[in-house]
C-alpha positions as CSV (number, residue, x, y, z in Angstrom):
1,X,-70.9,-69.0,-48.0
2,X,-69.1,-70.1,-51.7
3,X,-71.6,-68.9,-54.6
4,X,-72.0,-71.2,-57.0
5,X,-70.0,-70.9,-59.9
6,X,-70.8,-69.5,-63.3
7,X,-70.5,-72.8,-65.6
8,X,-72.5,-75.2,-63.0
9,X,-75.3,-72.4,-62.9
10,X,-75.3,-72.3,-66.3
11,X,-74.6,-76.3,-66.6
12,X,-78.2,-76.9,-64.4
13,X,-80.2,-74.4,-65.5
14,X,-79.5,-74.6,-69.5
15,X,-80.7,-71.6,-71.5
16,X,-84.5,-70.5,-70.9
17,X,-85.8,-67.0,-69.7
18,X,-87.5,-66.3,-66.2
19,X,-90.3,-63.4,-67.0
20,X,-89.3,-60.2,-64.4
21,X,-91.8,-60.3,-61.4
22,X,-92.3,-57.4,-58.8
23,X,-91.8,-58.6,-54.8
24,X,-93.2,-61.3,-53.1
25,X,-96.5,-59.0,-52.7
26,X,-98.2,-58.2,-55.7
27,X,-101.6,-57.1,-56.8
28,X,-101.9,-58.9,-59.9
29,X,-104.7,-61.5,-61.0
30,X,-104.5,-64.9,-58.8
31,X,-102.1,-68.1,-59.7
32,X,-104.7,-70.3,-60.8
33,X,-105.4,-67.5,-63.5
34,X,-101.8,-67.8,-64.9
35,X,-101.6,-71.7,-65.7
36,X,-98.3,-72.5,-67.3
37,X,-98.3,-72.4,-71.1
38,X,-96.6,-75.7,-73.0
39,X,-93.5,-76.4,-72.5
40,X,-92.8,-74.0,-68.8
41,X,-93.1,-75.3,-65.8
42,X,-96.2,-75.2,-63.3
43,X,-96.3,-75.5,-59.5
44,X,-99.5,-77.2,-59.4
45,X,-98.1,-80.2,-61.7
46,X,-98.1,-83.8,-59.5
47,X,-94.8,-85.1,-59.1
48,X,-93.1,-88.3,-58.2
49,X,-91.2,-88.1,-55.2
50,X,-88.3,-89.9,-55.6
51,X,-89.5,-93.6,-55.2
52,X,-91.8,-93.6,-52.9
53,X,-94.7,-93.4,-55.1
54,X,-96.5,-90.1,-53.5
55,X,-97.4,-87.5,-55.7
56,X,-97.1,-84.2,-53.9
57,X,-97.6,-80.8,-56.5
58,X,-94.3,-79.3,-57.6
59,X,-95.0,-76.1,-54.7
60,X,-95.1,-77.2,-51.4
61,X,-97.1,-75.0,-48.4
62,X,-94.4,-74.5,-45.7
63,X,-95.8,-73.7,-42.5
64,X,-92.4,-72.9,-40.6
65,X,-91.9,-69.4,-41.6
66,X,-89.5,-68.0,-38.4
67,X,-91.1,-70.6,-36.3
68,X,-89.9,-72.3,-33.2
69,X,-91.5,-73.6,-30.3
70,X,-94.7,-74.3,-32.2
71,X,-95.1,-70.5,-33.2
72,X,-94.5,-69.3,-37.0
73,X,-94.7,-66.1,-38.9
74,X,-98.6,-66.9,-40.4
75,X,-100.1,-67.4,-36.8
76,X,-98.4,-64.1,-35.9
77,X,-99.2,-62.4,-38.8
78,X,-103.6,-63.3,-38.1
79,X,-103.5,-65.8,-35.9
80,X,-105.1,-69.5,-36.8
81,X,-107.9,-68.4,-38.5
82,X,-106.1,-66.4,-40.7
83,X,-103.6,-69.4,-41.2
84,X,-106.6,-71.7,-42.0
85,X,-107.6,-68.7,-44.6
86,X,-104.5,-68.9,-46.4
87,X,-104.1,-72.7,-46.2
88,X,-107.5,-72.9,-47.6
89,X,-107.0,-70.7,-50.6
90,X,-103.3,-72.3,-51.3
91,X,-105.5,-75.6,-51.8
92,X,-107.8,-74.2,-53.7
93,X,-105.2,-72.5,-56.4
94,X,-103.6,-75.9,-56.8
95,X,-101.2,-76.8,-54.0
96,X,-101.2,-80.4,-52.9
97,X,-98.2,-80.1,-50.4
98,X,-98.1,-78.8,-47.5
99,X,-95.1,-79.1,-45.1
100,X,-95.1,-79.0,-41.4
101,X,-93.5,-79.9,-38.1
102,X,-94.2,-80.3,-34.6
103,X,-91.7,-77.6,-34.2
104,X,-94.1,-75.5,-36.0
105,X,-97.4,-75.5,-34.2
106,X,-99.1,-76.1,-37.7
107,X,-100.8,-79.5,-37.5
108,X,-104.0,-78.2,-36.2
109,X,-104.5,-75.0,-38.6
110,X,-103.5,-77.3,-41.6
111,X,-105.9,-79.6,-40.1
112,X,-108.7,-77.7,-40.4
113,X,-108.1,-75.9,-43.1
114,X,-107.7,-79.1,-45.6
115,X,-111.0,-80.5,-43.7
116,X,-113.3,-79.7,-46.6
117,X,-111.2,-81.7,-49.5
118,X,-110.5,-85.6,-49.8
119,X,-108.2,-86.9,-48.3
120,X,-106.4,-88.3,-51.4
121,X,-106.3,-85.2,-53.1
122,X,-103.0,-83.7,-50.7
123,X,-99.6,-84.8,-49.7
124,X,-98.6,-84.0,-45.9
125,X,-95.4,-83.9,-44.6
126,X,-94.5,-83.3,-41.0
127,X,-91.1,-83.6,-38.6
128,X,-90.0,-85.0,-35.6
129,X,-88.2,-82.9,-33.4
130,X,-85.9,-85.4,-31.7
131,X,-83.8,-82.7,-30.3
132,X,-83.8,-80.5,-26.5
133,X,-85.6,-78.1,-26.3
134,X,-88.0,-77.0,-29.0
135,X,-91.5,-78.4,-27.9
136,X,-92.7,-79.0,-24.4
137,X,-90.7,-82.0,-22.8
138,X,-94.3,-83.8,-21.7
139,X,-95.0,-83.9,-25.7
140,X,-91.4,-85.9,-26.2
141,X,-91.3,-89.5,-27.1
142,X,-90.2,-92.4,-29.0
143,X,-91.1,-91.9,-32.7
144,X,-94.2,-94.1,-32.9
145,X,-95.7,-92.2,-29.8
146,X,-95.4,-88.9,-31.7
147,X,-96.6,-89.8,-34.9
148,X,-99.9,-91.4,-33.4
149,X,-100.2,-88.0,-32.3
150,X,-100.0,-86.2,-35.3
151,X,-102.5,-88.2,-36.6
152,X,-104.5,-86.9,-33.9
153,X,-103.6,-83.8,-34.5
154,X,-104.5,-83.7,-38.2
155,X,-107.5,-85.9,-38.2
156,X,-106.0,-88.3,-40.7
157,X,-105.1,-92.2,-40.9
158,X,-101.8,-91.5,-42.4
159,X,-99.2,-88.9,-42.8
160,X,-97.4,-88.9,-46.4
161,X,-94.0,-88.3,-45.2
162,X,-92.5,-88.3,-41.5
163,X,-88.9,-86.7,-41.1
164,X,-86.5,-86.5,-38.2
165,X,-86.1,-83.0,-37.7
166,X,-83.2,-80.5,-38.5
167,X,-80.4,-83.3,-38.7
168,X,-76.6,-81.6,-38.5
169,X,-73.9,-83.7,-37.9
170,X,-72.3,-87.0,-39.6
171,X,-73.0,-89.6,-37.8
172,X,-76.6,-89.5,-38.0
173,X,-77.0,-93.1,-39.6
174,X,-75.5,-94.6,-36.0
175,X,-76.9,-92.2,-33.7
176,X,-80.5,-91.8,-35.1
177,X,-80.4,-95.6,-35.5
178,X,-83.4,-96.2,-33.0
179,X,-85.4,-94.0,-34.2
180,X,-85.2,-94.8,-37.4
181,X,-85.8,-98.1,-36.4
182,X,-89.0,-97.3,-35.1
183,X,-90.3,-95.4,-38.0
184,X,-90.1,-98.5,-40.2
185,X,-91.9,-100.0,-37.9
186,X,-94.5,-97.4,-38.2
187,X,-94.4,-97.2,-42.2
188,X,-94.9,-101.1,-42.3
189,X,-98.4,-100.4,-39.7
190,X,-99.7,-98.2,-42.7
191,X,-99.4,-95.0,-40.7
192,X,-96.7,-93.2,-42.2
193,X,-96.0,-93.6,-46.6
194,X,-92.2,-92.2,-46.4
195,X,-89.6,-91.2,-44.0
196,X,-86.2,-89.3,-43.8
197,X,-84.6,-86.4,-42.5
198,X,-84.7,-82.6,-43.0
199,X,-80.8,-81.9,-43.4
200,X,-79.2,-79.2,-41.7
201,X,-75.5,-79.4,-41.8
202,X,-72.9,-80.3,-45.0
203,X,-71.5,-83.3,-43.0
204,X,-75.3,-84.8,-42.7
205,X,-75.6,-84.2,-46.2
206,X,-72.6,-86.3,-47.1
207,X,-73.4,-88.8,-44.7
208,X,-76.8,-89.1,-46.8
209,X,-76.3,-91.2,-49.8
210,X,-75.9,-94.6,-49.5
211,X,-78.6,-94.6,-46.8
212,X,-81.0,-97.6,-47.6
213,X,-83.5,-96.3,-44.7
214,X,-83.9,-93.2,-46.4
215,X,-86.9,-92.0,-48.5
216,X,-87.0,-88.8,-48.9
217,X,-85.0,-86.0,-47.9
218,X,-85.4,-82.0,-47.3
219,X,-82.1,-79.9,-48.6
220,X,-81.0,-76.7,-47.9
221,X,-80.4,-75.4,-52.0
222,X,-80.1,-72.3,-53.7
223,X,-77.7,-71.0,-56.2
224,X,-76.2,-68.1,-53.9
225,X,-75.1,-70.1,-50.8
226,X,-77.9,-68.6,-49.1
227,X,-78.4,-70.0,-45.5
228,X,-77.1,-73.3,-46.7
229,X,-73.1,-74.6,-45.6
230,X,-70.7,-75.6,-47.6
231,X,-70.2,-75.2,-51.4
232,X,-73.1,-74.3,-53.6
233,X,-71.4,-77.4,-56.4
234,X,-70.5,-79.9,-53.3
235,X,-73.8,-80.0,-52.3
236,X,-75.2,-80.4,-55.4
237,X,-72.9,-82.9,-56.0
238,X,-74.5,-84.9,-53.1
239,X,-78.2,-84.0,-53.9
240,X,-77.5,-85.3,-57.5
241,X,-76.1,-88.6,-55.5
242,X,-79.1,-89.1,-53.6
243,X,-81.3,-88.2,-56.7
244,X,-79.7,-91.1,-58.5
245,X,-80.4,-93.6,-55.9
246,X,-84.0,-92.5,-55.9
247,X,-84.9,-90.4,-52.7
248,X,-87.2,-88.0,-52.8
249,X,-85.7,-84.8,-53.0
250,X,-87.7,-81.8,-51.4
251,X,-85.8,-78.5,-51.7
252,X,-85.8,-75.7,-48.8
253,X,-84.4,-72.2,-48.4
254,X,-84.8,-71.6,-51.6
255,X,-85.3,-68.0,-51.0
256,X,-82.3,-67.8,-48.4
257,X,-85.1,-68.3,-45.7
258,X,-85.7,-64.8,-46.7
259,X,-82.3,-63.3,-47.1
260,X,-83.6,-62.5,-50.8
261,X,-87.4,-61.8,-51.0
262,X,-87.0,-58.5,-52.0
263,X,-84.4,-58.9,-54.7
264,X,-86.9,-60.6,-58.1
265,X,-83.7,-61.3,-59.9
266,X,-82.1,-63.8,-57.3
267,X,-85.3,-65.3,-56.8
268,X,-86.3,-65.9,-60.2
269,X,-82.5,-67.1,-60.5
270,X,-83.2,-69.4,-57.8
271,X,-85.9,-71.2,-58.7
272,X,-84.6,-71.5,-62.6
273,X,-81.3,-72.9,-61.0
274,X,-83.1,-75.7,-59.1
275,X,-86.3,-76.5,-61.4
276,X,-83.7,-77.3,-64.5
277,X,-81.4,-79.1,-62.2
278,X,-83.3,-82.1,-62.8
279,X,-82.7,-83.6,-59.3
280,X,-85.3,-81.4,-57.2
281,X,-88.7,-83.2,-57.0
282,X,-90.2,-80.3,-54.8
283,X,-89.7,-77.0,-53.8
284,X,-90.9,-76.3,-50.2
285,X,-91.3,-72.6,-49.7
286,X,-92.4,-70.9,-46.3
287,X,-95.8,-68.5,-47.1
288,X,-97.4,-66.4,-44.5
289,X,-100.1,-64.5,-47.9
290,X,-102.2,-65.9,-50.4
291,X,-100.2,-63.0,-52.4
292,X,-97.0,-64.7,-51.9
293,X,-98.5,-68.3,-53.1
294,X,-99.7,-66.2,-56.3
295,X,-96.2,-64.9,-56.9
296,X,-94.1,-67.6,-56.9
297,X,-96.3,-70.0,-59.2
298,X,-96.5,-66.8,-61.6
299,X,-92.6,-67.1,-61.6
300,X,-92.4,-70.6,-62.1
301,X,-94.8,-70.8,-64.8
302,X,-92.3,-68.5,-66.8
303,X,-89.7,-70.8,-66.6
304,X,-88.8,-73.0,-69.6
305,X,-88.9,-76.9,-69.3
């Protein structure tokens, strides 16, 4: 993958420090213990998606660490109640997002674990998998089926933001075009706030603005080309296309899905690069530890505004 260039890193970041952090593991003091001085950013601060007029906190909660066929890294790593444990605490720091999938498995854990706090007070977003394969063919359907489920699923009356999953070629806009259909139908019955598409190829990207029927989008973003295809600059040049029309912008593999968790520098560099771009309403990051939560809003709230 193309690295970004010098001058655009240094054209959306601006000038501002990122404080050195250890790992993704450390033993220091928890987040809500380190709440961002004037002027730096925080990952508990409410944001504006795009305009959709939901208010998610800068960090989002992924729940897809590794995951397919509704199993993920943090029910491996303890199994649900464990998941529920770190859920829980996430919430309790300051985290208001938390990202999902039927893909994932994570409804239920998420479900529970939010049980104690109102309603209002958190932001969910969940996928579709419209694709073969993935989840068990008797749980397929047409959109409107699937999301009555996940409100099952997560005891709620609404879900924040509904996306048709992983989404890699360019032609989406025709083929997707029923179920799209559909999930405006289910966003005018009051069940859904938002929908979109989590964006998994260059072509879908490109395909992207322009797009009345979208709301929101997820992006595959980071300044090292990380996991992500095509051009570091071309695809920002698209993300700052759909910023401008007023999509919700959630950013993923912002660690490389991993490729760079042990290396502080690139992840500091990462998060500067895409907080200061001033196009990236959220920053979705896959957490299996309370320890990792902790981390990354430490990092972020040593980044200059």
């Amino acid at each position: 993958m193309q690295k970004v260039q010098r001058r655009d890193f240094l054209k959306w970041t601006a000038a501002g420090t990122v404080a050195p952090a250890a790992g993704l593991a450390p033993t220091a003091a928890p987040a809500e213990k380190a709440a961002a001085p004037a002027g730096k950013f925080s990952a508990y601060e409410r944001v504006t998606l795009g305009k959709t007029g939901i208010k998610p906190s800068r960090l989002s909660f992924g729940t897809g660490v590794r995951s397919f066929n509704r199993n993920s890294e943090i029910l491996r790593k303890g199994g649900r109640d464990y998941a529920v444990k770190v859920v829980r605490a996430a919430y309790e720091r300051g985290v208001r997002c938390f990202d999902m999938a039927d893909l994932y498995g994570s409804h239920q854990f998420v479900a529970e674990a939010l049980a104690p706090f109102p309603r209002d007070s958190y932001v969910l977003f969940s996928k579709i998998w419209w694709r073969g394969g993935g989840v068990p063919d008797a749980d397929k359907g047409t959109p409107d089926v699937l999301v009555d489920r996940f409100l099952r699923e997560l005891k709620t009356d609404y879900v924040d933001l509904v996306h048709l999953h992983c989404v890699d070629n360019g032609t989406w806009p025709q083929d997707l075009a029923s179920q799209m259909e559909t999930l405006e139908k289910v966003k005018k019955a009051g069940k859904i706030r938002a929908h979109g598409i989590s964006i998994h190829a260059f072509s879908a990207l490109h395909a992207a603005p322009g797009v009345e029927w979208l709301d929101a989008v997820h992006v595959r973003i980071n300044p090292f080309g990380s996991k992500m295809a095509g051009p570091v600059d071309k695809n920002m040049e698209e993300i700052t296309k759909l910023h401008g029309e007023g999509k919700g912008i959630i950013a993923m593999k912002v660690i490389g899905e991993g490729d760079f968790s042990k290396d502080s520098d690139k992840i500091n560099q990462s998060l500067s690069f895409l907080l200061k771009s001033g196009v990236i309403d959220v920053l979705n990051i896959g957490f299996v530890s309370v320890e990792e939560v902790d981390d990354i809003a430490r990092r972020i709230a040593a980044i200059d505004k």
